[in-house]
N, C-alpha and C positions, 0 to 999 in steps of 0.2 A: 504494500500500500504506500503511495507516495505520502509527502508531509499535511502536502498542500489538502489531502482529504481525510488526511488523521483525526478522530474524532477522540474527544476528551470523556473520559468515562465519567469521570467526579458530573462535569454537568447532564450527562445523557443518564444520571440515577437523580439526583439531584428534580430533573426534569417529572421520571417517572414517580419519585414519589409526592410529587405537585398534582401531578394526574389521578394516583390513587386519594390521593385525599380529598382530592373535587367529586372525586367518584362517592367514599364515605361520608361524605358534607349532605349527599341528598337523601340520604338514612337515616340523619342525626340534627335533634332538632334542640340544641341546648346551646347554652352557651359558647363551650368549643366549637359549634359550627362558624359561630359569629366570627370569632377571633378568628379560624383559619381561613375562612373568605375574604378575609382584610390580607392575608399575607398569603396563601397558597397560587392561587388565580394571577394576581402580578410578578409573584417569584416566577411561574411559567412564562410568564412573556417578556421581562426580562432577560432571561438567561435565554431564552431564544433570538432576542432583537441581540443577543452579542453577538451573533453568529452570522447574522446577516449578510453581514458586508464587513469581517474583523482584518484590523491591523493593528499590530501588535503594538505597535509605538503609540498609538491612540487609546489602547485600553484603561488605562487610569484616568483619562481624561472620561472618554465615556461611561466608566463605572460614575463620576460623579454626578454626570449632566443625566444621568438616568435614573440615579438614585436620590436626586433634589425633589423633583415631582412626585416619587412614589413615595416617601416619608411625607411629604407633607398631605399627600392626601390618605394615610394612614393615620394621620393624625386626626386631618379634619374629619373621617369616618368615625373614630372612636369617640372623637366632642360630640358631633351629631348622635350619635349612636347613645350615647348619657342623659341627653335633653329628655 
């Protein structure tokens, strides 16, 4: 397998246990459902949008510009979510 189609395992598990818990979220109607829909469902697209179009020199920048928008609206889910 060349480099250039090397896939990283950490996020190809990482992924799939985003998927299983979306999957256990429609069974489960308590509290941990709430919590893991604020973080499960964006950790999946996340770690997919790396993948996109990745260069390696840009990665730190892009962890940050991706992870500004999803904390903050993790945030503002869980204010709203208290009201």
């Amino acid at each position: 397998m060349s480099d250039k189609k090397k896939r990283l395992g950490t996020f190809d598990l990482i992924k799939g246990i985003c998927m299983l818990s979306v999957v256990g979220c429609h069974f489960d109607e308590s509290l941990f459902r709430k919590i893991n829909f604020t973080f499960n469902l964006p950790a999946f697209f996340l770690i997919g949008g790396f993948f996109y179009s990745i260069n390696c020199n840009r990665l730190k920048e892009r962890t940050i510009r991706m992870l500004k928008p999803y904390v903050f609206t993790v945030l503002l889910i869980a204010v709203v979510d208290t009201l």
